[in-house]
Short mmCIF file of the C-alpha atoms (twelve columns), coordinates in Angstrom:
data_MODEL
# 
_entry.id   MODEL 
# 
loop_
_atom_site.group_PDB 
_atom_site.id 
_atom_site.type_symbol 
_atom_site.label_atom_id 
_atom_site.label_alt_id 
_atom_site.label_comp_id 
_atom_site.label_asym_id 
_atom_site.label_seq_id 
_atom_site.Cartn_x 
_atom_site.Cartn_y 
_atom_site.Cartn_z 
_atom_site.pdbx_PDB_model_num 
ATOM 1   C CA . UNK A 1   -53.515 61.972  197.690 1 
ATOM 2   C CA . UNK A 2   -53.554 63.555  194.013 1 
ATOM 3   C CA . UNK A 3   -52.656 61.690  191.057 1 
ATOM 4   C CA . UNK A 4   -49.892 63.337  189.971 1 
ATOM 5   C CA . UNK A 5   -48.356 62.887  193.724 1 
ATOM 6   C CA . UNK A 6   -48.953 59.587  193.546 1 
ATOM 7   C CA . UNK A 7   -47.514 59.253  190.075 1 
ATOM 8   C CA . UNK A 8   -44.553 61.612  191.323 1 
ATOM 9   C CA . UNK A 9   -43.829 59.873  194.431 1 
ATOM 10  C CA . UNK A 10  -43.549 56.603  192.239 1 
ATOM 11  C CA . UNK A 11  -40.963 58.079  190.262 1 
ATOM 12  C CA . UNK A 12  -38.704 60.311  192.740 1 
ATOM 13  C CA . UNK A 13  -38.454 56.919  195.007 1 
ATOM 14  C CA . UNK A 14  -37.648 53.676  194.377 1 
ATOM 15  C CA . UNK A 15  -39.998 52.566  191.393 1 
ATOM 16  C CA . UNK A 16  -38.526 48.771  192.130 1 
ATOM 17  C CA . UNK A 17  -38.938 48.890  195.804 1 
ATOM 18  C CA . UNK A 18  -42.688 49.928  195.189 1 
ATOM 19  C CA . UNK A 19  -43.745 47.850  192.367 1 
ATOM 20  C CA . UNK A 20  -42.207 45.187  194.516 1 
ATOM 21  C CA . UNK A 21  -44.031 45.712  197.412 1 
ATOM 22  C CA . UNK A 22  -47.443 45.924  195.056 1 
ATOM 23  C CA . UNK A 23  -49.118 42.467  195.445 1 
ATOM 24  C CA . UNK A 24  -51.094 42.617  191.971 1 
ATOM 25  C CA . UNK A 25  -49.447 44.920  189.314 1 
ATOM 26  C CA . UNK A 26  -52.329 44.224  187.590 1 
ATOM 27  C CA . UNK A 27  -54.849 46.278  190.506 1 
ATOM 28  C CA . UNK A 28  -51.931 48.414  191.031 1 
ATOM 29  C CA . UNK A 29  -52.645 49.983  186.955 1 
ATOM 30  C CA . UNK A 30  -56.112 49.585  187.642 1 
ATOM 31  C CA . UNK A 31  -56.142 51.812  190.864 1 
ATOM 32  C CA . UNK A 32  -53.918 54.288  188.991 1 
ATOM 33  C CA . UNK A 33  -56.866 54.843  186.170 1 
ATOM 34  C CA . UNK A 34  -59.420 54.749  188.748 1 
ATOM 35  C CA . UNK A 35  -57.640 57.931  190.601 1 
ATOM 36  C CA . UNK A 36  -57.122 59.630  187.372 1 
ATOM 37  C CA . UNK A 37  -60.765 59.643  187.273 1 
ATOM 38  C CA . UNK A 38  -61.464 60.825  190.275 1 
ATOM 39  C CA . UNK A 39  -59.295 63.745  189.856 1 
ATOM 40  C CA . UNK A 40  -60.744 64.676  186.104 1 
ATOM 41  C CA . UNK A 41  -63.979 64.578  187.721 1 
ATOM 42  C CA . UNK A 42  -62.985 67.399  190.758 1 
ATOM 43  C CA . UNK A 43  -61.276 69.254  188.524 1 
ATOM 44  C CA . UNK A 44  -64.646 69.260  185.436 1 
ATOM 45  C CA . UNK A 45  -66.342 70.335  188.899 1 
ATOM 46  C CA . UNK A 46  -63.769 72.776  189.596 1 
ATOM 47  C CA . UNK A 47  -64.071 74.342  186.095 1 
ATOM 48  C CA . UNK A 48  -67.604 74.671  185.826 1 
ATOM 49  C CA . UNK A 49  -67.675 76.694  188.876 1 
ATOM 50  C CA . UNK A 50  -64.993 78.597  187.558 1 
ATOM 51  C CA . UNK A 51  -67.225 79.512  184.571 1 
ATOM 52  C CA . UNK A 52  -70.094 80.164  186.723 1 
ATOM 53  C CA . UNK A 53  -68.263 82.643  188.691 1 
ATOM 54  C CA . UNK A 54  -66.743 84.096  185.162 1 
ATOM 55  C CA . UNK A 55  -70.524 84.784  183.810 1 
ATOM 56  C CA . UNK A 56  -71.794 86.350  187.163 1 
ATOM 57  C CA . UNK A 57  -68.422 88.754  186.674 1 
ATOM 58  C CA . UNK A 58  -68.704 89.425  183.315 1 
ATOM 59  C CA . UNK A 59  -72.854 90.160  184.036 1 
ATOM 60  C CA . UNK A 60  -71.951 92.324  187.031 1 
ATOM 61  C CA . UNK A 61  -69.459 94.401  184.425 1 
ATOM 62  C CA . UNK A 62  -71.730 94.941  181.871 1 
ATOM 63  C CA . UNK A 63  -74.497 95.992  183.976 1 
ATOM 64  C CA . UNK A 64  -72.169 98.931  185.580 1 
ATOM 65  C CA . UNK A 65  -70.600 99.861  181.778 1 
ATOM 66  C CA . UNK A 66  -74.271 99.811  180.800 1 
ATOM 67  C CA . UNK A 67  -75.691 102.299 184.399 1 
ATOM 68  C CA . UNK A 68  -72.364 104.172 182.981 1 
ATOM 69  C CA . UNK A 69  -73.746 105.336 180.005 1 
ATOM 70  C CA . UNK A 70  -77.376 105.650 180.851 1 
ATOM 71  C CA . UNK A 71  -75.898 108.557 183.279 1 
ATOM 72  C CA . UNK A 72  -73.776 110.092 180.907 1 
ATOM 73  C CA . UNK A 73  -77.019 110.026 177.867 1 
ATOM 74  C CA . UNK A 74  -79.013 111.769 181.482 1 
ATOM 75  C CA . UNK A 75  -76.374 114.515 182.214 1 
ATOM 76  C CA . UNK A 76  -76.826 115.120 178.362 1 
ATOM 77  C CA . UNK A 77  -80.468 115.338 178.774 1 
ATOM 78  C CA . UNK A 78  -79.950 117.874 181.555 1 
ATOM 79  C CA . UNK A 79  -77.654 119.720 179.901 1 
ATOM 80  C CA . UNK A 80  -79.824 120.174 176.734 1 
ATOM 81  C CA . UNK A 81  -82.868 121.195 179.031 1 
ATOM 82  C CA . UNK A 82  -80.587 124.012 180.414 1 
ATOM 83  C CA . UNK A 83  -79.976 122.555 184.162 1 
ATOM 84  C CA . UNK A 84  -76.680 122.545 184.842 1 
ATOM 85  C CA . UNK A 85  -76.959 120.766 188.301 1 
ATOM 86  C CA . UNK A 86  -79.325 117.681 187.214 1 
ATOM 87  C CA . UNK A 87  -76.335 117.339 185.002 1 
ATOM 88  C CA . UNK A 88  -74.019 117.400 187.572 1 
ATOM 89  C CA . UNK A 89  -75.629 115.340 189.701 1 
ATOM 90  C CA . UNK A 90  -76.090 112.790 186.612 1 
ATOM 91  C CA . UNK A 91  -72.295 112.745 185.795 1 
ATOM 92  C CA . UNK A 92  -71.456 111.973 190.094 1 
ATOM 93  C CA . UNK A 93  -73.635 109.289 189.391 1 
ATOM 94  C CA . UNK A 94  -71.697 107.979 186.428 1 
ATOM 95  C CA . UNK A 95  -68.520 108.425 188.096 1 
ATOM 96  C CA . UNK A 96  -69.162 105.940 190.594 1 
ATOM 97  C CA . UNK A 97  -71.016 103.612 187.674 1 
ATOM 98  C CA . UNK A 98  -67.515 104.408 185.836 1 
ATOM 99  C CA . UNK A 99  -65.327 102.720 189.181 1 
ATOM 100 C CA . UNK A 100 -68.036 99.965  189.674 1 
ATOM 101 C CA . UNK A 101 -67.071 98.494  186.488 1 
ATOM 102 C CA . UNK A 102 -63.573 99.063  186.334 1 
ATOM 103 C CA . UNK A 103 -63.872 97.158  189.260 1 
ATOM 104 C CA . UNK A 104 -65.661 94.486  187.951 1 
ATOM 105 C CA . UNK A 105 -63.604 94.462  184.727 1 
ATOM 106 C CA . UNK A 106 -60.629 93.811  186.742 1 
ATOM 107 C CA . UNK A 107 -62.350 90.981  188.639 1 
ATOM 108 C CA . UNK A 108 -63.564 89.639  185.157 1 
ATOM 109 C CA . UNK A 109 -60.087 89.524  183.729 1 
ATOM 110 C CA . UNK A 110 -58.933 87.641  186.654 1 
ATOM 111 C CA . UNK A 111 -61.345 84.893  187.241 1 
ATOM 112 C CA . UNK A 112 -60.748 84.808  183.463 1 
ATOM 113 C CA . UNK A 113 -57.754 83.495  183.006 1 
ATOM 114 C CA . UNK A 114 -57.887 81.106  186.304 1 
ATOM 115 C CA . UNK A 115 -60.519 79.609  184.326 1 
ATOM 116 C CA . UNK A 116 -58.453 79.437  181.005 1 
ATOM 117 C CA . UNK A 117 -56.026 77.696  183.489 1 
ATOM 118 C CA . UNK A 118 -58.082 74.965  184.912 1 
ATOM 119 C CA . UNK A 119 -59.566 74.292  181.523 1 
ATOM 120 C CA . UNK A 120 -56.285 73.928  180.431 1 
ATOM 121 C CA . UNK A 121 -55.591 71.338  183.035 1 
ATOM 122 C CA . UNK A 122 -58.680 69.226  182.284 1 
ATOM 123 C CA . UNK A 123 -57.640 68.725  178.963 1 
ATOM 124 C CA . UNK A 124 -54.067 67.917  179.412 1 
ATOM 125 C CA . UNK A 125 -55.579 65.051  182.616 1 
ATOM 126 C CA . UNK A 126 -57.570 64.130  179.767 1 
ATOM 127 C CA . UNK A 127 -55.401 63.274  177.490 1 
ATOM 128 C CA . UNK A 128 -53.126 61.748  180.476 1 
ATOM 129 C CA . UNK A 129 -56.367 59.374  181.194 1 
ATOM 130 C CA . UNK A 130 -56.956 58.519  177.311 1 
ATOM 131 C CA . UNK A 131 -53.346 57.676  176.990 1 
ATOM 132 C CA . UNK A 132 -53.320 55.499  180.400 1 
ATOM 133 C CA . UNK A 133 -56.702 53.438  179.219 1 
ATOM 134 C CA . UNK A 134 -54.936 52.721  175.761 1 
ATOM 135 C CA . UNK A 135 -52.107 51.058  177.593 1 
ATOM 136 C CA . UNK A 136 -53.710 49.642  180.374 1 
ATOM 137 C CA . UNK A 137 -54.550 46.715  178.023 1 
ATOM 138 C CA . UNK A 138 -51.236 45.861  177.367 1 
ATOM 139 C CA . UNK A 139 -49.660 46.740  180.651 1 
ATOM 140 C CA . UNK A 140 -52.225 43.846  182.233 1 
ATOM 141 C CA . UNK A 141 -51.295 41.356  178.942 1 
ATOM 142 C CA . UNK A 142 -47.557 41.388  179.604 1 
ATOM 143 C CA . UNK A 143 -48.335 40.901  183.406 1 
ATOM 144 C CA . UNK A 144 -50.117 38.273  182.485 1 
ATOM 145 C CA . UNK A 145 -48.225 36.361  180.195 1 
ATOM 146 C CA . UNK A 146 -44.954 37.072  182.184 1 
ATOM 147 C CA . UNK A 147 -46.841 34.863  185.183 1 
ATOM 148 C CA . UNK A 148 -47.467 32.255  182.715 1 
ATOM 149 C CA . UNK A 149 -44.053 31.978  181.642 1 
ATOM 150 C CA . UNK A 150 -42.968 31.809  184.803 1 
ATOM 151 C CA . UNK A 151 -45.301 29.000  185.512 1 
ATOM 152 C CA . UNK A 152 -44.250 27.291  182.992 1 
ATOM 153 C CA . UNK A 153 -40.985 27.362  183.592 1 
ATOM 154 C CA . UNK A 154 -41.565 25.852  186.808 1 
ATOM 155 C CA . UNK A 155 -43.713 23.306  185.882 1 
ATOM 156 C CA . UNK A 156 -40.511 21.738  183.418 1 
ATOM 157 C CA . UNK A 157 -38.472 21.506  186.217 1 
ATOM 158 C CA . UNK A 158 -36.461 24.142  185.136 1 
ATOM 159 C CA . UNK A 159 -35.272 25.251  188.586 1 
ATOM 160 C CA . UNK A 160 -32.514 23.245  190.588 1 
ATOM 161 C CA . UNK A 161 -31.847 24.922  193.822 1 
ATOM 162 C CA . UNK A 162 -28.910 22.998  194.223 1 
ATOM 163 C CA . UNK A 163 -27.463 24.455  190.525 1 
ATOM 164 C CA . UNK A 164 -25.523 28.129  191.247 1 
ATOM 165 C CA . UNK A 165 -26.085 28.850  187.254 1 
ATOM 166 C CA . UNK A 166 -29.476 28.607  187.832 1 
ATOM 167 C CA . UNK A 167 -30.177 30.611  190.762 1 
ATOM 168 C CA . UNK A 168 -28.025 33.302  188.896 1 
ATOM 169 C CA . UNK A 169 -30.259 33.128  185.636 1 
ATOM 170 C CA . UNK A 170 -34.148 33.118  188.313 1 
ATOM 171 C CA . UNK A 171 -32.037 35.989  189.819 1 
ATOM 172 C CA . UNK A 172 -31.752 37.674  186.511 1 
ATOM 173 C CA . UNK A 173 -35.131 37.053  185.197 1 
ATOM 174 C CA . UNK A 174 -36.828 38.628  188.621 1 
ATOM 175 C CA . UNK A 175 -34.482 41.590  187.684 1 
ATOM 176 C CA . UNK A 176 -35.463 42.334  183.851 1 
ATOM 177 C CA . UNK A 177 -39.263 41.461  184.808 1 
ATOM 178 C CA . UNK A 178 -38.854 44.682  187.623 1 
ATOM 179 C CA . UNK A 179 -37.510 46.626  185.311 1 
ATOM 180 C CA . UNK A 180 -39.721 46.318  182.488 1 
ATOM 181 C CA . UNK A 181 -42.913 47.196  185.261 1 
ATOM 182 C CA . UNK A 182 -40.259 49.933  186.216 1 
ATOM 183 C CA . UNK A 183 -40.351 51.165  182.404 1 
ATOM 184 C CA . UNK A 184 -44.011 50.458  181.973 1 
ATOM 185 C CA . UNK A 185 -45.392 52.340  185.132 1 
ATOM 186 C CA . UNK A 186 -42.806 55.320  183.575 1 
ATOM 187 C CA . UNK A 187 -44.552 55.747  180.340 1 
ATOM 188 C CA . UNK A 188 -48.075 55.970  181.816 1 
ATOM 189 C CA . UNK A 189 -46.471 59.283  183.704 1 
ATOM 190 C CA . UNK A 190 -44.890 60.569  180.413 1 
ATOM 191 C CA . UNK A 191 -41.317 60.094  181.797 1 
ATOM 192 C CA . UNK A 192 -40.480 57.902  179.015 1 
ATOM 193 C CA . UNK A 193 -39.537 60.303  176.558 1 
ATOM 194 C CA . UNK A 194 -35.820 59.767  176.134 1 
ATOM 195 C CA . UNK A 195 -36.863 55.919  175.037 1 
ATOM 196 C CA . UNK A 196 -38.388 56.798  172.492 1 
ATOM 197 C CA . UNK A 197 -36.263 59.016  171.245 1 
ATOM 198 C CA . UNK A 198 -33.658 56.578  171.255 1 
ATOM 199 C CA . UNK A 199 -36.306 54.233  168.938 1 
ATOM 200 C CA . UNK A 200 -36.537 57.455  166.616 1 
ATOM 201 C CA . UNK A 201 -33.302 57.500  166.039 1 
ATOM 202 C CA . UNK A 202 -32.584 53.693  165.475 1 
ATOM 203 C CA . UNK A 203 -35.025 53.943  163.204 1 
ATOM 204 C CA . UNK A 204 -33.736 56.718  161.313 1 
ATOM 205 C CA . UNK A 205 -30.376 55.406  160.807 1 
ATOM 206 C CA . UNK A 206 -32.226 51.847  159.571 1 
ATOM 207 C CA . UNK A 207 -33.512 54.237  157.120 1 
ATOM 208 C CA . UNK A 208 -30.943 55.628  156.155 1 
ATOM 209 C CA . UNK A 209 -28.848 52.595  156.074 1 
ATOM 210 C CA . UNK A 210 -31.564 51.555  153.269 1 
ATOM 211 C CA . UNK A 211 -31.454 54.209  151.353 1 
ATOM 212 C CA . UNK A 212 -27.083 53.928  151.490 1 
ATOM 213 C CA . UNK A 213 -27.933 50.065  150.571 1 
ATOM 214 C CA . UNK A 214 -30.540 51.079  147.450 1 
ATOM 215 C CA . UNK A 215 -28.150 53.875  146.142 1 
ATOM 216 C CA . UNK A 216 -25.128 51.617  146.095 1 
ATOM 217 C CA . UNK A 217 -27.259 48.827  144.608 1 
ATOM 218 C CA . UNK A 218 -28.134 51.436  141.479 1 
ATOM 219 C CA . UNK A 219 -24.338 52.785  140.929 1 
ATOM 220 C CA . UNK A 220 -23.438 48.829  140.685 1 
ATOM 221 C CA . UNK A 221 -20.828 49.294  143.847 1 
# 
C-alpha cells in the first residue's frame, strides 16, 4: 500500500478509531517516515528511467533530423551534377528520414513531459518527507510526556473509581489526548491548513489590537 493511501485512508476513516487501535503512536510515526521512504526511493527509480528513456528519444530524433538533411545536401549534389533521378531517389530517401523523426519528435515530447511529471512528484514527496522528519521529533516528545503525565497522575492517587467526577474528568482527558494525535497525524498529511489559518488570523488581530493600544496611548485617549 502507497503512502499517500495510507495517509488518505487515515483521514477519510475514523482517525480516532485508528490511532486507537495503534499500540505505539510512537512506531505508528515511525512506520509512516519509513514508507515515505520507500516510496521516494521507487519513484527516484522511476524518474531516472524516465530520463533514460527521454535521452534514447531525443538521440533517436536527432539522428533522423540529422539522415534528413544529409539527403536533402545529396539530392543537391545530384542535382548540381545534372542527374535528375539520383536526386530523386535522394529526396524519397529524405522523405522517409523526414517521417522517422517526426515520429520520434512526437515520442520525445511525450516521454518529455511524463518525466517533467514524475520529477515533479519527487520533489513535492520530498518536501512531504523533510516536513514529516522535522516533526517527527516532536510528535514522539508529546507522546512521551503525555504517558508520563499520565503516570503520574496515577501514581498520586488521583483516580477514585468510586468518584463519578472523576471518571468524567479520565474520560475527558482520554478524549483531548485522541484528539490532539488526531490533529498531529493531520498535519504530517498537510490537512491542517485551516488551523493555521485560524493562528494567522489571531495573530493578526493581536497585532492589530497593539497597534489600536500604541496609537491611543500617543493621542493621550
Amino acid at each position: 500500500m502507497g503512502i499517500f493511501q495510507r495517509l488518505g485512508d487515515l483521514l477519510k476513516s475514523n482517525v480516532n478509531d485508528l490511532i486507537d487501535k495503534a499500540e505505539d503512536p510512537e512506531k505508528m510515526v515511525k512506520q509512516i517516515i519509513i514508507d515515505m521512504q520507500q516510496e521516494l526511493n521507487k519513484s527516484t527509480q522511476a524518474l531516472g528511467k524516465a530520463v533514460s528513456s527521454e535521452r534514447i528519444a531525443k538521440k533517436q530524433y536527432d539522428d533522423a533530423a540529422r539522415t534528413a538533411s544529409e539527403w536533402e545536401e545529396r539530392a543537391k549534389t545530384a542535382l548540381a551534377a545534372g542527374d535528375e533521378e539520383l536526386a530523386k531517389k535522394a529526396l524519397a530517401n529524405k522523405v522517409k528520414a523526414d517521417k522517422d523523426a517526426a515520429a520520434y519528435k512526437e515520442m520525445y515530447d511525450t516521454i518529455s513531459q511524463q518525466t517533467e511529471t514524475i520529477r515533479t512528484q519527487v520533489e513535492v514527496l520530498k518536501a512531504k518527507l523533510e516536513e514529516a522528519k522535522s516533526r517527527q521529533a516532536m510528535l514522539i516528545a508529546r507522546s512521551q510526556m503525555a504517558e508520563t503525565q499520565k503516570n503520574l497522575a496515577k501514581s498520586t492517587g488521583g483516580f477514585d473509581s468510586s468518584s463519578a467526577s472523576e471518571k468524567f474528568d479520565r474520560m475527558e482527558e482520554k478524549i483531548m489526548q485522541k484528539e490532539a494525535e488526531a490533529q498531529a497525524f493531520a498535519e504530517i498529511a498537510g490537512q491542517n491548513n485551516d488551523t493555521m489559518d485560524e493562528f494567522e488570523k489571531l495573530e493578526k488581530e493581536s497585532q492589530v489590537d497593539s497597534e489600536l493600544a500604541r496609537l491611543k496611548a500617543e493621542m493621550g485617549m
